[in-house]
Jmol script that loads the backbone (N, CA, C; Angstrom):
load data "model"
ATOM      1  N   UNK A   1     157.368  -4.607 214.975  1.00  0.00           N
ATOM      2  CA  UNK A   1     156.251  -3.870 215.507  1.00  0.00           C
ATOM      3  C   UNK A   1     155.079  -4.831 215.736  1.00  0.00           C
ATOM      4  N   UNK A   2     154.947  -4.655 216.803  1.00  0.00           N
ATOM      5  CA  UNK A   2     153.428  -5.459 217.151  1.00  0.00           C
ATOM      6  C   UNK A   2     151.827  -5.284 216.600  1.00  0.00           C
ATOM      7  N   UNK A   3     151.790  -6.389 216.290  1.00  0.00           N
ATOM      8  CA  UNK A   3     150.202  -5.865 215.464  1.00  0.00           C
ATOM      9  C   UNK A   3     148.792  -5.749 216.393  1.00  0.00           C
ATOM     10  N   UNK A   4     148.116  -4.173 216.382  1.00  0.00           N
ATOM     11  CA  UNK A   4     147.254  -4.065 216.899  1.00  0.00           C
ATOM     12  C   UNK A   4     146.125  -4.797 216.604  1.00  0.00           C
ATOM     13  N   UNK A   5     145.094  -5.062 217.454  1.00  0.00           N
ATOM     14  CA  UNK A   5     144.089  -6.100 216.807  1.00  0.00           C
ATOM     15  C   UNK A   5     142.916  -6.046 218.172  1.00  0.00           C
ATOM     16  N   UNK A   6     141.503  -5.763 217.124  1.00  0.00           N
ATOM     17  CA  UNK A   6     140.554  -5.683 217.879  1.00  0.00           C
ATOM     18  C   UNK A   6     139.804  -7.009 217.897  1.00  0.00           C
ATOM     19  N   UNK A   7     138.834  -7.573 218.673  1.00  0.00           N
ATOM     20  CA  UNK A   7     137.944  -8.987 218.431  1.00  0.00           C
ATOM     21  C   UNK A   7     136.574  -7.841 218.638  1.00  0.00           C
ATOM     22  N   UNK A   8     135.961  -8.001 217.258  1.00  0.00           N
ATOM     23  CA  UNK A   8     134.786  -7.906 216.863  1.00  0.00           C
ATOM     24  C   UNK A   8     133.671  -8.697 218.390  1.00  0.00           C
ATOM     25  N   UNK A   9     132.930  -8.223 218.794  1.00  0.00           N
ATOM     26  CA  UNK A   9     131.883  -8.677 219.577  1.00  0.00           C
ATOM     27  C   UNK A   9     130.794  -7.828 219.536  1.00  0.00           C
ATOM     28  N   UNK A  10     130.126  -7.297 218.896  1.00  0.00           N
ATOM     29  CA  UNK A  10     128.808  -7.116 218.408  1.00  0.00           C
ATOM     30  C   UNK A  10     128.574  -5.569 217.993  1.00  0.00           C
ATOM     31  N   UNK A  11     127.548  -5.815 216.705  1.00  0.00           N
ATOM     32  CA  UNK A  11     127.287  -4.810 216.325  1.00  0.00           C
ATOM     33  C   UNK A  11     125.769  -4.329 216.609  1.00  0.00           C
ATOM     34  N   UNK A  12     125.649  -2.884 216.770  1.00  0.00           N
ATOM     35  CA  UNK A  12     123.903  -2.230 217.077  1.00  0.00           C
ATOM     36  C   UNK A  12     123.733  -1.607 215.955  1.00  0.00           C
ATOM     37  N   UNK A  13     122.646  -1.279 215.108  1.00  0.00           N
ATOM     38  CA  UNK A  13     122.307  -0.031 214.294  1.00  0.00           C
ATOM     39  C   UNK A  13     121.381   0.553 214.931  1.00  0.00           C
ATOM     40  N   UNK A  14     121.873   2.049 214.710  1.00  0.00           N
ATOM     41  CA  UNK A  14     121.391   2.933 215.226  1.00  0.00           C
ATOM     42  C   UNK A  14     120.286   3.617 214.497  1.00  0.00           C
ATOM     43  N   UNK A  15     120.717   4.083 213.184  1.00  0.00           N
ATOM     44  CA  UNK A  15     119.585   4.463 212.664  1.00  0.00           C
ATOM     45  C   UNK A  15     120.224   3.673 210.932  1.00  0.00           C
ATOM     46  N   UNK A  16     118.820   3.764 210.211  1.00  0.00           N
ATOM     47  CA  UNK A  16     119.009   3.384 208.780  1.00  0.00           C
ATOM     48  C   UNK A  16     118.383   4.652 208.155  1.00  0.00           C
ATOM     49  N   UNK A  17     119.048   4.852 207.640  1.00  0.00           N
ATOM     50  CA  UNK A  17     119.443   5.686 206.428  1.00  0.00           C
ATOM     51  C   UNK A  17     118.659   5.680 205.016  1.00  0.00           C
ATOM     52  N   UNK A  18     118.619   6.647 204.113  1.00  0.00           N
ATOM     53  CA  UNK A  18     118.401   6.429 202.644  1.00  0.00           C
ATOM     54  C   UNK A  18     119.809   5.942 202.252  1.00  0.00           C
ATOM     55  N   UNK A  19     121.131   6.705 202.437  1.00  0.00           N
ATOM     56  CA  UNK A  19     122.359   6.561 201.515  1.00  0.00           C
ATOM     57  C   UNK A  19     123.374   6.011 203.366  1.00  0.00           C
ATOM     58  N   UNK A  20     123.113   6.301 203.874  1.00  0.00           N
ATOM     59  CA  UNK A  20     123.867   5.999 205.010  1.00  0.00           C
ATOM     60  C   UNK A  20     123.045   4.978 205.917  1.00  0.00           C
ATOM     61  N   UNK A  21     124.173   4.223 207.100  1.00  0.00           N
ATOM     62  CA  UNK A  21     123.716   3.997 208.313  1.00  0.00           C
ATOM     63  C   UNK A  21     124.563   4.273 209.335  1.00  0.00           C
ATOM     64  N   UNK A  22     124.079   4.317 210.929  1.00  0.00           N
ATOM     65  CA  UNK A  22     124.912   4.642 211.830  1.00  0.00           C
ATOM     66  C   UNK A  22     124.834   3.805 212.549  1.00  0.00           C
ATOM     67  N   UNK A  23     126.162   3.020 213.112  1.00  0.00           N
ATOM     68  CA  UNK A  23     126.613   1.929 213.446  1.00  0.00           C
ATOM     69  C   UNK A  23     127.335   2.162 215.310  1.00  0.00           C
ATOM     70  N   UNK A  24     127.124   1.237 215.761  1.00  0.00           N
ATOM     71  CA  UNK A  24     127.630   1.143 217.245  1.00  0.00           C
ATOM     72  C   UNK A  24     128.550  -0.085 217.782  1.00  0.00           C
ATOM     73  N   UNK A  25     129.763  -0.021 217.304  1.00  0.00           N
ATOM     74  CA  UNK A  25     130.100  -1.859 217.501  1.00  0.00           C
ATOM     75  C   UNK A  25     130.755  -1.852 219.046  1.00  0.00           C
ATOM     76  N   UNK A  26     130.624  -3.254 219.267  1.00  0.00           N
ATOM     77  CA  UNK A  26     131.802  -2.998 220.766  1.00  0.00           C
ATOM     78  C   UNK A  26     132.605  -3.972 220.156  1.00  0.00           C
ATOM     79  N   UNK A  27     133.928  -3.674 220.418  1.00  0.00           N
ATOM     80  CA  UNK A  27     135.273  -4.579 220.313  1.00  0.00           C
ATOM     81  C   UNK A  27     135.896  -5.175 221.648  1.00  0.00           C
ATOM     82  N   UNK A  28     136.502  -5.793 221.764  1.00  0.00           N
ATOM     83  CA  UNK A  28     137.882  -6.138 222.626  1.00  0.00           C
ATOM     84  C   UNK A  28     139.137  -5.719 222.705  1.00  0.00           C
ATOM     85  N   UNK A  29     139.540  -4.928 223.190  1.00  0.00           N
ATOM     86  CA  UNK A  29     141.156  -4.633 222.951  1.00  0.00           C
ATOM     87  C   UNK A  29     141.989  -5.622 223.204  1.00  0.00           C
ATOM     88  N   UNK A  30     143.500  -5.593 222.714  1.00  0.00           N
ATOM     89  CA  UNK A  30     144.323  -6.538 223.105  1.00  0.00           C
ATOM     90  C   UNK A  30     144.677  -6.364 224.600  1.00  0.00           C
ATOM     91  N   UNK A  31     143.913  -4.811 225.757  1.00  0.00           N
ATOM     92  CA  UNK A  31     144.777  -5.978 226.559  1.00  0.00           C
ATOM     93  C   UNK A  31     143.125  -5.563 227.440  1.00  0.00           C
ATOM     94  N   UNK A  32     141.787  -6.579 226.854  1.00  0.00           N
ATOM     95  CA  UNK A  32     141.077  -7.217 227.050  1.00  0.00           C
ATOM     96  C   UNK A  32     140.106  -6.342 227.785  1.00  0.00           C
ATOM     97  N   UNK A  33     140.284  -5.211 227.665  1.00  0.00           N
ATOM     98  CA  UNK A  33     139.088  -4.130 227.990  1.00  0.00           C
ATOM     99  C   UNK A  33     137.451  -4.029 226.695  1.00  0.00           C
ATOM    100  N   UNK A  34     136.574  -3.853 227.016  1.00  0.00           N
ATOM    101  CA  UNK A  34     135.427  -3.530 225.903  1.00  0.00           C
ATOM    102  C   UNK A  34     135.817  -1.880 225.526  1.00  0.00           C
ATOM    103  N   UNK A  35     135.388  -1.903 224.308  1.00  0.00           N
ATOM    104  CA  UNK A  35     135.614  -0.310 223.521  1.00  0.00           C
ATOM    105  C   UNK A  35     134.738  -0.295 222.408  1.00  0.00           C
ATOM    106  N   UNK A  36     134.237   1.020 222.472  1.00  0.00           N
ATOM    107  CA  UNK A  36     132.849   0.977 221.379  1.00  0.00           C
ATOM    108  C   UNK A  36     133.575   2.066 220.499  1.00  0.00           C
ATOM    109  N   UNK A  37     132.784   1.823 219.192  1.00  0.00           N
ATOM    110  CA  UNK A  37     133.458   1.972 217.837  1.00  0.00           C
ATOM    111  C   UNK A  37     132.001   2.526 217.024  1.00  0.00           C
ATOM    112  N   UNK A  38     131.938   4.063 216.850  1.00  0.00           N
ATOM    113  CA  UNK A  38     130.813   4.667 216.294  1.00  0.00           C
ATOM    114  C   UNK A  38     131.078   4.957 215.183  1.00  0.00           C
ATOM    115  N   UNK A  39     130.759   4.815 213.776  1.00  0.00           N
ATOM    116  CA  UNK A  39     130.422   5.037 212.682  1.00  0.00           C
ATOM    117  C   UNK A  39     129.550   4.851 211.625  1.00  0.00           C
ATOM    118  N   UNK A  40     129.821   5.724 210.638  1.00  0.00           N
ATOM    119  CA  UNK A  40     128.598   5.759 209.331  1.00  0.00           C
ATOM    120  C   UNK A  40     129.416   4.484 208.292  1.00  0.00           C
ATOM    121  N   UNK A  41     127.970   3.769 208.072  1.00  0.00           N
ATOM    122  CA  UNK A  41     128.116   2.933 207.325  1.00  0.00           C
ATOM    123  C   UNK A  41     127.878   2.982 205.427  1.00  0.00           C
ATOM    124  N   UNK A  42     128.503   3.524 204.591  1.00  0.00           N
ATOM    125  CA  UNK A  42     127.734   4.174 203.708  1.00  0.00           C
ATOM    126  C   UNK A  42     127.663   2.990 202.500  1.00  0.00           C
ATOM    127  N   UNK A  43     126.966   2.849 201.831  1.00  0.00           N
ATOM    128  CA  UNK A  43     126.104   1.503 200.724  1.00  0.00           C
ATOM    129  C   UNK A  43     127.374   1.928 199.386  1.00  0.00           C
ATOM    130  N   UNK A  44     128.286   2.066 199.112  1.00  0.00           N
ATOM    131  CA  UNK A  44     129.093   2.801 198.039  1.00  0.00           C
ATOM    132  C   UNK A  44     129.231   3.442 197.326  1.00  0.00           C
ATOM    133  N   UNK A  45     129.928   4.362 196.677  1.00  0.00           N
ATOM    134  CA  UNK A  45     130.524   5.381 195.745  1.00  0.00           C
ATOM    135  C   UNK A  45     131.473   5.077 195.134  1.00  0.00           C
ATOM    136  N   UNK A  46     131.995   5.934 194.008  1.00  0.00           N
ATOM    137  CA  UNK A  46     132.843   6.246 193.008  1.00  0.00           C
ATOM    138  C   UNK A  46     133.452   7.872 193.072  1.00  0.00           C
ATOM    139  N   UNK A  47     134.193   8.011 192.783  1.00  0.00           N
ATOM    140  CA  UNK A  47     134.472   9.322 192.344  1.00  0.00           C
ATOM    141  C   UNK A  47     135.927   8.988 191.352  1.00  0.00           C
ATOM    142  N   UNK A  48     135.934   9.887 190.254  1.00  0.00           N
ATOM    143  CA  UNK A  48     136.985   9.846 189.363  1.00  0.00           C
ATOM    144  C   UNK A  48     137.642  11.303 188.515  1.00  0.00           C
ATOM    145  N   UNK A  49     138.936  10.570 188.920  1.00  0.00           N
ATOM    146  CA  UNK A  49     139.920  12.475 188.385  1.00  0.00           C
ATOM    147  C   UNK A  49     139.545  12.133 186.799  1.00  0.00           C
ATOM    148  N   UNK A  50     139.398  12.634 186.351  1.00  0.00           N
ATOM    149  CA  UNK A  50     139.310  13.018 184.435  1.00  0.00           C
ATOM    150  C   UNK A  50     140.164  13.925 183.964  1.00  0.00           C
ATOM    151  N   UNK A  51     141.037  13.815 183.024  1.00  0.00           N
ATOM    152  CA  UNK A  51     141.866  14.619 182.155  1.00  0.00           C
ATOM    153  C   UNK A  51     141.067  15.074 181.025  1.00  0.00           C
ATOM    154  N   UNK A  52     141.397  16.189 180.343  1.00  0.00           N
ATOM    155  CA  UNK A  52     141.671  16.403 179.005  1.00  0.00           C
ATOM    156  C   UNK A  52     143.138  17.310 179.096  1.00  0.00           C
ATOM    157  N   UNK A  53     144.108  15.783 177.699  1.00  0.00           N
ATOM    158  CA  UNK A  53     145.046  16.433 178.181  1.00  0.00           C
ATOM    159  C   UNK A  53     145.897  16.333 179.523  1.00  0.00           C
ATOM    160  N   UNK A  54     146.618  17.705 179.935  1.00  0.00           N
ATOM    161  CA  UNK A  54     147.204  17.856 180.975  1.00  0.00           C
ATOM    162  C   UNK A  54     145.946  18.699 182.204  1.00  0.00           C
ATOM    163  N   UNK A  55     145.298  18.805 181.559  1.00  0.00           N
ATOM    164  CA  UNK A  55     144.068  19.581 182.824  1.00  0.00           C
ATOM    165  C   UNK A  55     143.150  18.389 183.260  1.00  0.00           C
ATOM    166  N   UNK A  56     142.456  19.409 184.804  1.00  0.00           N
ATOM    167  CA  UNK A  56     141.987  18.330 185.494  1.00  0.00           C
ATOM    168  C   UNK A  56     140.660  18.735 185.254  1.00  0.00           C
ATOM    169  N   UNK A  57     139.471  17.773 184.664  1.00  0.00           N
ATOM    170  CA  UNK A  57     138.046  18.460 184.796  1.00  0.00           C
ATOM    171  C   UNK A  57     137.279  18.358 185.851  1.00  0.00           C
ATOM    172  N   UNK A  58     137.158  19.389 186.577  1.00  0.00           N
ATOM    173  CA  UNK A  58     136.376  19.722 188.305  1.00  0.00           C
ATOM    174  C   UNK A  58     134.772  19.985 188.208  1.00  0.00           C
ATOM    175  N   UNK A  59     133.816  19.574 188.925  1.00  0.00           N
ATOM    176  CA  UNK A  59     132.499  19.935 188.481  1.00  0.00           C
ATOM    177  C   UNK A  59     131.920  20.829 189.970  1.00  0.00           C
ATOM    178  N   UNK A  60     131.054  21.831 189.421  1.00  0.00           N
ATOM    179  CA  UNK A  60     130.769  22.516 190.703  1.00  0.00           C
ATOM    180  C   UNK A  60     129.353  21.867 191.005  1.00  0.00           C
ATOM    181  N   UNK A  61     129.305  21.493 192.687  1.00  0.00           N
ATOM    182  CA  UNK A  61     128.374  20.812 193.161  1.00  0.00           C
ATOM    183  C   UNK A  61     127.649  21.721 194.289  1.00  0.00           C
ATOM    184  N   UNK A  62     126.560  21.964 194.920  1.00  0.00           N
ATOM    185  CA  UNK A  62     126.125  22.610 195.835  1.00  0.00           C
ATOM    186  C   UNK A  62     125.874  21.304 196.945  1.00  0.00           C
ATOM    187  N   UNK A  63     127.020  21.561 198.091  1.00  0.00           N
ATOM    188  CA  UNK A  63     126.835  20.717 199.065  1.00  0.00           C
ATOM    189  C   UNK A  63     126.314  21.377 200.184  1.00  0.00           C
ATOM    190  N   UNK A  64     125.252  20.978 201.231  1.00  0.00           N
ATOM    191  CA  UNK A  64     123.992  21.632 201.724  1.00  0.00           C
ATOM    192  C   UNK A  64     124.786  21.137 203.265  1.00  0.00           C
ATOM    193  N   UNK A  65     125.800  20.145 203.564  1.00  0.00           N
ATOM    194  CA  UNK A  65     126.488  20.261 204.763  1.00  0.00           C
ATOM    195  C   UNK A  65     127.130  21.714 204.983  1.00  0.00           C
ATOM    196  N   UNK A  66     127.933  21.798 203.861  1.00  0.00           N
ATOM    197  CA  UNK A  66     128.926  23.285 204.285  1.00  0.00           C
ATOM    198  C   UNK A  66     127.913  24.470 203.638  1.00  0.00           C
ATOM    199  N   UNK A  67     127.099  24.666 203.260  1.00  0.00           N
ATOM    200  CA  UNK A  67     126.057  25.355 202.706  1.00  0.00           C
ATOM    201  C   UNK A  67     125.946  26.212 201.753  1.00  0.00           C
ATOM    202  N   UNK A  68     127.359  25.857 200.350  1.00  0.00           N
ATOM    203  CA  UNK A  68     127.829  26.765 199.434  1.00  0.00           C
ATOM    204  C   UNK A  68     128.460  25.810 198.108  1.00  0.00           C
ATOM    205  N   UNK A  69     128.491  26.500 197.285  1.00  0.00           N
ATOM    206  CA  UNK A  69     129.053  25.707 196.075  1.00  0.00           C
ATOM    207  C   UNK A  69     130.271  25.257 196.062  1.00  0.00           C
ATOM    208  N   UNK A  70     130.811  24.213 195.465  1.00  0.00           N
ATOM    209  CA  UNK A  70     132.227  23.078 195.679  1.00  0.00           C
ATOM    210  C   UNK A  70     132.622  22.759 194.206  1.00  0.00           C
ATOM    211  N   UNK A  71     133.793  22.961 193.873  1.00  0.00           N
ATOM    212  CA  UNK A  71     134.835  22.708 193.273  1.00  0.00           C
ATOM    213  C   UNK A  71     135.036  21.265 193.179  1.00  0.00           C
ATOM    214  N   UNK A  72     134.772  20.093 192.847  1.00  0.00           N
ATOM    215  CA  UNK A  72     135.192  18.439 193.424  1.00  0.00           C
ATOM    216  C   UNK A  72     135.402  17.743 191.764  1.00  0.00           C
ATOM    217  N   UNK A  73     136.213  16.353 192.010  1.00  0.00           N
ATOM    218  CA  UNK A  73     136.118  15.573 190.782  1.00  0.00           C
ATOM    219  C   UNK A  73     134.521  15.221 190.935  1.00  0.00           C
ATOM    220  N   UNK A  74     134.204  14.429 189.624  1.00  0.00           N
ATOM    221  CA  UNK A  74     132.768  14.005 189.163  1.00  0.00           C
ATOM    222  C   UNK A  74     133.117  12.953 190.455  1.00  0.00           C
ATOM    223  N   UNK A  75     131.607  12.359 190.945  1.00  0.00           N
ATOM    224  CA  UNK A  75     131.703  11.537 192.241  1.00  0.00           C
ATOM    225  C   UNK A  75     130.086  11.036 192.552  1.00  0.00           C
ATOM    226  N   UNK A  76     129.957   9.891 192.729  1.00  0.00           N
ATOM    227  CA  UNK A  76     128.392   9.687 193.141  1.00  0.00           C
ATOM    228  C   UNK A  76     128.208   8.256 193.777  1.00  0.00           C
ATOM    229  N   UNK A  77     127.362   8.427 194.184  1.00  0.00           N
ATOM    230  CA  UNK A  77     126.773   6.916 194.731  1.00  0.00           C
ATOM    231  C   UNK A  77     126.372   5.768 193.886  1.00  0.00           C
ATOM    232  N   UNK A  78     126.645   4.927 194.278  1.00  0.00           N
ATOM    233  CA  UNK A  78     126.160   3.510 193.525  1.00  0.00           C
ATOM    234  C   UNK A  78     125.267   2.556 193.955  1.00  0.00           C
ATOM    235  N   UNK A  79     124.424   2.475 192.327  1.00  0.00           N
ATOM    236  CA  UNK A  79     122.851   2.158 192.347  1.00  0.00           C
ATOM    237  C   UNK A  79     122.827   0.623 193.044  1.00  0.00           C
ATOM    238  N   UNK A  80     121.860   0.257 193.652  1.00  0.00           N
ATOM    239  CA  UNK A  80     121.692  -1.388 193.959  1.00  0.00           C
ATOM    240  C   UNK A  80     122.177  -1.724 192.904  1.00  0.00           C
ATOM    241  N   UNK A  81     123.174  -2.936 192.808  1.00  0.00           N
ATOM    242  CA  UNK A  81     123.430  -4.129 192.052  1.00  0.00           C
ATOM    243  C   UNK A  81     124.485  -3.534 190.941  1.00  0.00           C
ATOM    244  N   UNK A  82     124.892  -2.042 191.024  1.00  0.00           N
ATOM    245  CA  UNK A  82     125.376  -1.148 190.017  1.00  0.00           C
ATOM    246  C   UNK A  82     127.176  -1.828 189.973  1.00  0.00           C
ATOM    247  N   UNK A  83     127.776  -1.900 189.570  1.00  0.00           N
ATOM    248  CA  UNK A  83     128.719  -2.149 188.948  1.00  0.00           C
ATOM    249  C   UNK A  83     129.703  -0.849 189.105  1.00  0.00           C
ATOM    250  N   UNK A  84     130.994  -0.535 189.902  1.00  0.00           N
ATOM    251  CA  UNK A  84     131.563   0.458 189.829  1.00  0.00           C
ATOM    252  C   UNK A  84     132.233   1.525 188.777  1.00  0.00           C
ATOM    253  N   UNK A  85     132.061   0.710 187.658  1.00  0.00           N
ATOM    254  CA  UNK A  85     132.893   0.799 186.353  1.00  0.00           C
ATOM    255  C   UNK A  85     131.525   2.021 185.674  1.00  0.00           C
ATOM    256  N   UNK A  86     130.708   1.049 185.870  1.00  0.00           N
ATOM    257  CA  UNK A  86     128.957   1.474 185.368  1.00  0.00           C
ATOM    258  C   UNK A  86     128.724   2.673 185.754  1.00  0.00           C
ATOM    259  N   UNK A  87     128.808   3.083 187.234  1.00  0.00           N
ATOM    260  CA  UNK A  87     128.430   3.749 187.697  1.00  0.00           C
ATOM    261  C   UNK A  87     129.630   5.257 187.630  1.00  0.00           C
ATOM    262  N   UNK A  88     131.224   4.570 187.627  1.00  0.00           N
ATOM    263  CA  UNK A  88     131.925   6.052 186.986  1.00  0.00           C
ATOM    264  C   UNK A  88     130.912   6.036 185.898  1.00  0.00           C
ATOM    265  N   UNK A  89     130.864   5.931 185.040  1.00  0.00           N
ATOM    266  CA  UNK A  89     130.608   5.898 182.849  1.00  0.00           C
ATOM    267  C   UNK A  89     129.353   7.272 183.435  1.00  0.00           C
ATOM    268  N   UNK A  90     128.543   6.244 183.997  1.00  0.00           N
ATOM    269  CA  UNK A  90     127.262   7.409 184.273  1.00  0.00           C
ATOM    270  C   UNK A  90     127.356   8.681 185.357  1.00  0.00           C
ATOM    271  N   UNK A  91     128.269   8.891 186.169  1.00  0.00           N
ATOM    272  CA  UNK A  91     128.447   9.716 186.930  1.00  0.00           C
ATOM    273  C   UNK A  91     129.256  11.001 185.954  1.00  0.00           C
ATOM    274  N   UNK A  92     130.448  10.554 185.105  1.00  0.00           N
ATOM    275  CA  UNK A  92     130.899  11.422 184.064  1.00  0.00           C
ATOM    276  C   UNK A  92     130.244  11.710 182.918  1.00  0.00           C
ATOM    277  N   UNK A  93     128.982  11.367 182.516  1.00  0.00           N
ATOM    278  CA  UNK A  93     128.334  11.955 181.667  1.00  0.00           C
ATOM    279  C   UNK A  93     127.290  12.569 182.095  1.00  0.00           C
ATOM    280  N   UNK A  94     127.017  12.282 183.480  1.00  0.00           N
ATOM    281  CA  UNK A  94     125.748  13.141 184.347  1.00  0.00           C
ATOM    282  C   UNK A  94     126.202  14.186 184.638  1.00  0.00           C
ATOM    283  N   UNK A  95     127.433  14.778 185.001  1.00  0.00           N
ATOM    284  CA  UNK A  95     128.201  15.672 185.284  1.00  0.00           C
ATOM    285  C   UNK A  95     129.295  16.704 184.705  1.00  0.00           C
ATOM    286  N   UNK A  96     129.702  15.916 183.532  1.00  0.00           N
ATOM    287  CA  UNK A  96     130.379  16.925 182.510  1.00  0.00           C
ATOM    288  C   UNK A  96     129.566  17.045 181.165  1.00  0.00           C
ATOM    289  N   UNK A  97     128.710  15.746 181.458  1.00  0.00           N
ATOM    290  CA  UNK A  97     128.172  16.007 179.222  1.00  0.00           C
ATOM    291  C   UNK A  97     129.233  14.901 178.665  1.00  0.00           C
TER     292      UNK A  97
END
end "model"
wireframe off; spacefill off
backbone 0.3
color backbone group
């Protein structure tokens, strides 16, 4: 199978963000056309399944996209310079106790 493959040739930002950015790149295709490539750029997260036991512990979150309360594992963003490990430890005690 042949490997698809884009050549990077420049990126725009569109807007900057608190937790996000929105990104505009143009590429090259392999068979040498330009193609633009829109996405959110997000600064990182964690999220982690937790047991007790054979059960799964779920935390209810109010997410303001779908505009109602959510069922999800513990999950959060990570602080400047934060450490992923760091940032589960504190996301599961911000969220279950």
């Amino acid at each position: 199978m042949k490997k698809f493959r884009e050549r990077f040739l420049k990126s725009r930002l569109v807007w900057h963000g608190r937790a996000v950015d929105f990104r505009v790149d143009t590429v090259r295709l392999p068979n040498g056309r330009p193609a633009t490539r829109e996405y959110l750029d997000h600064r990182g997260a964690v999220a982690v399944v937790p047991f007790i036991g054979s059960d799964v512990i779920l935390v209810r979150q109010y997410r303001h996209p779908v505009g109602k309360t959510t069922c999800e594992i513990p999950a959060g963003k990570l602080d400047e310079g934060e450490k992923p490990l760091a940032c589960i430890k504190r996301e599961l005690k911000e969220e279950t106790g």
